[in-house]
C-alpha positions as CSV (number, residue, x, y, z in Angstrom):
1,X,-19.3,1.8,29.6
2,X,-21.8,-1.3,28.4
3,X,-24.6,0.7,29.7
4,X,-24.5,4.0,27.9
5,X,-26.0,4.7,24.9
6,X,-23.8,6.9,23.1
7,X,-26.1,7.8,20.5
8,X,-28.6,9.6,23.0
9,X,-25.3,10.8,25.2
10,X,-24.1,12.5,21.6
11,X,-27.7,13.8,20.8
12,X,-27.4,15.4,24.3
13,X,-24.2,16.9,23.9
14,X,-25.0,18.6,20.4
15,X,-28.2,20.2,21.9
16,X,-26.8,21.7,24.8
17,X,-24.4,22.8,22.6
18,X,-26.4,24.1,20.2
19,X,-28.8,25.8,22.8
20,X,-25.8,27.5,23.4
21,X,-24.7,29.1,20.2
22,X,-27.9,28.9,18.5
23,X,-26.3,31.8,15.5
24,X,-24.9,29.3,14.4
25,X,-27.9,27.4,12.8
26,X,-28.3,30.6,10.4
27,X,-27.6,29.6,7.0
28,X,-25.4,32.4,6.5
29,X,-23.2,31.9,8.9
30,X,-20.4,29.7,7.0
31,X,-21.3,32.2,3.8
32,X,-19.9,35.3,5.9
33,X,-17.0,33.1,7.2
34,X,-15.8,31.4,4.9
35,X,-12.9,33.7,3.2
36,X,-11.9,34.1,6.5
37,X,-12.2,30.7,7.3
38,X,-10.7,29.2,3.9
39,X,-7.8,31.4,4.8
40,X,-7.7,29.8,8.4
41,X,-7.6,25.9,7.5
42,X,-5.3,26.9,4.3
43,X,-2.7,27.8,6.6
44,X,-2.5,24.9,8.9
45,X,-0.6,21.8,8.6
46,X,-2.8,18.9,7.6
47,X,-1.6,15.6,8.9
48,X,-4.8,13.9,7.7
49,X,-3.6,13.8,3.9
50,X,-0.9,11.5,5.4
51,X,-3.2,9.2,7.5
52,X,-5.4,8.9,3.6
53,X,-2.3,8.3,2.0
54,X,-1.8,4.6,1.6
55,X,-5.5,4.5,0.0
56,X,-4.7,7.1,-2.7
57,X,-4.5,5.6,-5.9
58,X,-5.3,7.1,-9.4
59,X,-8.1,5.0,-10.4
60,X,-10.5,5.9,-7.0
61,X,-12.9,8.0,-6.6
62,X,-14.0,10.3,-3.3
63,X,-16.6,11.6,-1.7
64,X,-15.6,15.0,0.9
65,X,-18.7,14.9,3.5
66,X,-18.8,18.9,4.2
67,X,-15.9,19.5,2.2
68,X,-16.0,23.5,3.1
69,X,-13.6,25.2,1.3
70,X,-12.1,22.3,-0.2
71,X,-9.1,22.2,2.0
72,X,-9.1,17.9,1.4
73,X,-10.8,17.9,-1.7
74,X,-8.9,20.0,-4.2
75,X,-5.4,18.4,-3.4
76,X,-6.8,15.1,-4.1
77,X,-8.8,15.5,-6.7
78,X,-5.2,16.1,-8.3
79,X,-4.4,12.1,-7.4
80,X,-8.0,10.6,-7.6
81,X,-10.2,9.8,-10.9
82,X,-13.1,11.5,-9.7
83,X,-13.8,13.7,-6.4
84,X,-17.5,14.3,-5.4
85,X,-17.0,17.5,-2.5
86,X,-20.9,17.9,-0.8
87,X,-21.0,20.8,1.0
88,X,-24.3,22.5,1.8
89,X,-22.9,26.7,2.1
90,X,-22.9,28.5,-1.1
91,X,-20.4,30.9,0.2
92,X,-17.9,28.0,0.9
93,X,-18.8,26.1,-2.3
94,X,-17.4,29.1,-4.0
95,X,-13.9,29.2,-2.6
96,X,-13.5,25.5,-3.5
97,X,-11.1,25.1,-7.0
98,X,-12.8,23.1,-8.9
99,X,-11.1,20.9,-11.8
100,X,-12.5,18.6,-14.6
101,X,-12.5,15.6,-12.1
102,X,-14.9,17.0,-9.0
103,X,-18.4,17.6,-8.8
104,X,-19.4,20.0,-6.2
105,X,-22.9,19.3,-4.8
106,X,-24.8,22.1,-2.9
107,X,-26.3,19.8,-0.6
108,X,-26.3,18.6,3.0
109,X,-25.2,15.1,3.3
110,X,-28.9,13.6,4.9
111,X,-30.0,15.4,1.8
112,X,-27.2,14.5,-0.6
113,X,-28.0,11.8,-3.7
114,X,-24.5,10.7,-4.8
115,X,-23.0,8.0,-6.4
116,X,-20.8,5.4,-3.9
117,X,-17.5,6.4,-4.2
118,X,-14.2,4.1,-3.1
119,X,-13.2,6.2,-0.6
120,X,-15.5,8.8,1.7
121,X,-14.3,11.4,3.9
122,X,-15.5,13.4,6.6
123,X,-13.6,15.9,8.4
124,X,-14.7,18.4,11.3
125,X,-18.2,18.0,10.3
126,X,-20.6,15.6,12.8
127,X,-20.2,18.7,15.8
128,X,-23.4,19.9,15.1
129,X,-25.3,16.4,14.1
130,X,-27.2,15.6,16.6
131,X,-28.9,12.7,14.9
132,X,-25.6,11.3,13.9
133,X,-26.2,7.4,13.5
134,X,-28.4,7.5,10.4
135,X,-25.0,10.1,9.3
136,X,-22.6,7.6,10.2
137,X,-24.9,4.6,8.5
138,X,-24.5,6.9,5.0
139,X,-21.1,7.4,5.2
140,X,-20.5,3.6,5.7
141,X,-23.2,2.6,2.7
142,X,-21.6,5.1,0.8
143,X,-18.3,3.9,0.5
144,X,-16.6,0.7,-1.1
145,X,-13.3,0.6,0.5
146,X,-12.6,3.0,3.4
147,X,-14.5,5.7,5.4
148,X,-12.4,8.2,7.2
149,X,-13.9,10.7,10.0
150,X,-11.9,13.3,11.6
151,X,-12.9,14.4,15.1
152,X,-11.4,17.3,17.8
153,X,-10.5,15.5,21.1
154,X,-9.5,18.7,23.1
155,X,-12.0,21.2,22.9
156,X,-11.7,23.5,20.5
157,X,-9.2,26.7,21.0
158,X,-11.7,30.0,19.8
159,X,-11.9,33.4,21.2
160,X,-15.3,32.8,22.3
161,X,-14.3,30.2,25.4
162,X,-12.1,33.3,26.3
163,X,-14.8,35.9,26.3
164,X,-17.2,33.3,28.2
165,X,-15.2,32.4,30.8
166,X,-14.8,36.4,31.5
167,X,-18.8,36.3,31.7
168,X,-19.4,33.1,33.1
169,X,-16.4,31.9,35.3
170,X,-17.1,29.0,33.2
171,X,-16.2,27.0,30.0
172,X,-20.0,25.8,29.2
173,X,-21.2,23.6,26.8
174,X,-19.0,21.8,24.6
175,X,-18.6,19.9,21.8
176,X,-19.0,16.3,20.8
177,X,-15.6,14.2,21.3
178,X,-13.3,12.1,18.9
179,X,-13.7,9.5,22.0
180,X,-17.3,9.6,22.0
181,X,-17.4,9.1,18.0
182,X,-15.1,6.0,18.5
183,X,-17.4,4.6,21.6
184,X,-20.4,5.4,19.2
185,X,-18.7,3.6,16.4
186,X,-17.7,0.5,18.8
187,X,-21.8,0.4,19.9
188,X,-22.8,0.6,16.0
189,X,-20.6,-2.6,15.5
190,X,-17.3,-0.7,13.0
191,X,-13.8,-1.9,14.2
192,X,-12.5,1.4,13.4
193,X,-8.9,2.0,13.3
194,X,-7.4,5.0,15.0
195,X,-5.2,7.7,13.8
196,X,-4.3,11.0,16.4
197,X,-2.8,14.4,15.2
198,X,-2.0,17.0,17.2
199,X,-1.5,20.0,15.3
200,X,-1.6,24.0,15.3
201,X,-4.8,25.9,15.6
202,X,-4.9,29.7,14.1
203,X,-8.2,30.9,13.5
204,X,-8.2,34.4,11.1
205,X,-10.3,37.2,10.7
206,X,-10.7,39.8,8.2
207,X,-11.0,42.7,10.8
208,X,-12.2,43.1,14.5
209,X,-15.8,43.5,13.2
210,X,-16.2,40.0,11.8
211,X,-14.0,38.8,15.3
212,X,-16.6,40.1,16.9
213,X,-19.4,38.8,14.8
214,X,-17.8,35.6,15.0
215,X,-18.2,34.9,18.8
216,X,-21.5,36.5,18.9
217,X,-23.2,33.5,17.4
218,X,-21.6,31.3,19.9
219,X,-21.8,32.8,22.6
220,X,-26.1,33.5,22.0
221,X,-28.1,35.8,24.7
222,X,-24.9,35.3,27.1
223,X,-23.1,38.4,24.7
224,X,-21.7,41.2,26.0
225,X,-20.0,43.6,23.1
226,X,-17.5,46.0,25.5
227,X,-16.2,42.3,27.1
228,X,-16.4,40.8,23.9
229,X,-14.7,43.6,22.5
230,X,-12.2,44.3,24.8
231,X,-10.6,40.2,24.9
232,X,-10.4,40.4,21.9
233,X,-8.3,43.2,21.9
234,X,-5.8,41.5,24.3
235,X,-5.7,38.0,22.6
236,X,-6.0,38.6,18.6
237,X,-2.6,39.8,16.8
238,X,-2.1,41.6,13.2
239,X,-0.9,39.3,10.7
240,X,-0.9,41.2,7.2
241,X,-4.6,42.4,6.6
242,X,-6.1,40.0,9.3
243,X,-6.2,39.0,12.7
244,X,-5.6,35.9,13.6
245,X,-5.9,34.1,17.3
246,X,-3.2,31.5,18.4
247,X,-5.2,28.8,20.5
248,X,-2.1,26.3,20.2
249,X,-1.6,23.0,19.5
250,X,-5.4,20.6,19.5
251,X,-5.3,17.0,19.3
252,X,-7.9,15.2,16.5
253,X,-8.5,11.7,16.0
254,X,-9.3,10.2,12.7
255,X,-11.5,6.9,13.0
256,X,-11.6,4.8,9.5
257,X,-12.7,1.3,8.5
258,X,-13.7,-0.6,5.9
259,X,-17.7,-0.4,5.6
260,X,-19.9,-3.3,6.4
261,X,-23.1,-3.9,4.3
C-alpha cells in the first residue's frame, strides 16, 4: 500500500471515467438536471447533518464546496452565522433558498475567492476531479476548525450501469472511492476521522425523455436509444409526475479533520 501513489491512481480513475461519459463535461448538464435532481437528493434521508452536528454552533460560519441545490446548505444556514454555498451551475444555484445569512457564489471551487470559514464542507463532489490534491489542499486552507468530505464507497446505483451492462456484458469504468479518498488523505499527511452511512438511493426524473437524456451522457458513443429505451421501461416506476429508479441502499463515507497549516 506504501508504494502507490494515490494521487496519480485517483487521476487515473477520473479519466477513464470521464473518457467514458464525456456529456457530462457540458456545462449544461447539471442546468437541465437539476429540478430533477434537487427533487432527487430532497427526498433522501441525510445522515450527514448528524455526523456535522456536534460542530454546529450559532456563531460559525460555512463554506458548501459544490453545494448543488443546497440540500446541506439551506438547513444550516438556519443554525450558522454565515453560510458561503460555491457552486459553479447556474441552473442549480437557482433552486438553492437563499436567506440573509448565505452568499451563493457562481464559481468552481479552484476558481472560487472566499473568505475562510470555521467549518467547510464537501459532499458528492471530488468524482470528477481529477487533479484532486491542490482540491483537497483548499479545502483544508480554507477552513479553521473542521473540513468534512463525503464520498460513495459502493458504486453508484443509476440506470445507466443497467443499460451498459445490456450492451457491454460489463460494469466499466467507475468512479473514484471513499477508500481511495481516505488512503489519499493518509499519503497527504490528515488523520481524518471516519464516519459511514448507508442510506437509500432514488434517483427522479421529470419524464422518460430526460431518463433517457440522462444516461446518454454517461454512457458516450457506447449509446444505444431502443436498449436505452427499453430498460428503462422495465426498471423506472411512476411516482406522481416523475419517474423515479430504486437503486437501493449505497454506503458513503464522510472523512473530516481538523486542518493543518
Amino acid at each position: 500500500m506504501e508504494e502507490i501513489d494515490w494521487a496519480t491512481r485517483w487521476k487515473r480513475v477520473v479519466e477513464e471515467r470521464a473518457a467514458a461519459a464525456r456529456g457530462k463535461s457540458d456545462p449544461g448538464y447539471w442546468d437541465r438536471r437539476a429540478p430533477s435532481f434537487a427533487k432527487s437528493t430532497q427526498a433522501r434521508a441525510d445522515e450527514f447533518l448528524a455526523v456535522i452536528e456536534p460542530f454546529i454552533s450559532p456563531r460559525k460560519t460555512l463554506i458548501d464546496v459544490g453545494a448543488g441545490s443546497g440540500r446541506h446548505a439551506v438547513p444550516l444556514a438556519a443554525r450558522l452565522e454565515w453560510v458561503t454555498a460555491v457552486e459553479p451551475s447556474e441552473g442549480m444555484r437557482a433552486q438553492i433558498a437563499t436567506g440573509d445569512n448565505m452568499t451563493v457564489v457562481a464559481s468552481t471551487w479552484e476558481d472560487a475567492d472566499v473568505a475562510p470559514a470555521d467549518l467547510v464542507i464537501c459532499c458528492h463532489v471530488i468524482y470528477g476531479v481529477a487533479d484532486v490534491v491542490p482540491f483537497i489542499t483548499k479545502l483544508n486552507t480554507s477552513a479553521r476548525d473542521r473540513v468534512f468530505v463525503m464520498l460513495r464507497e459502493s458504486d453508484m446505483p443509476h440506470p445507466a450501469a443497467l443499460i451498459r451492462q445490456r450492451l457491454a456484458g460489463g460494469a466499466g469504468a467507475r468512479l473514484p472511492r471513499f477508500s481511495e479518498l481516505f488512503m489519499l488523505l493518509v499519503q497527504m499527511g490528515f488523520a481524518a476521522d471516519v464516519t459511514f452511512l448507508r442510506y437509500p438511493f432514488v434517483t427522479r426524473y421529470a419524464n422518460m425523455d430526460e431518463a433517457l437524456a440522462d444516461c446518454q451522457v454517461m454512457l458516450s458513443d457506447g449509446w444505444d436509444e431502443a436498449v436505452g429505451r427499453s430498460v428503462l421501461a422495465e426498471v423506472l416506476t411512476p411516482d406522481g409526475d416523475d419517474l423515479i429508479y430504486n437503486g437501493g441502499d449505497v454506503l458513503s463515507g464522510v472523512a473530516s479533520w481538523t486542518p493543518q497549516r
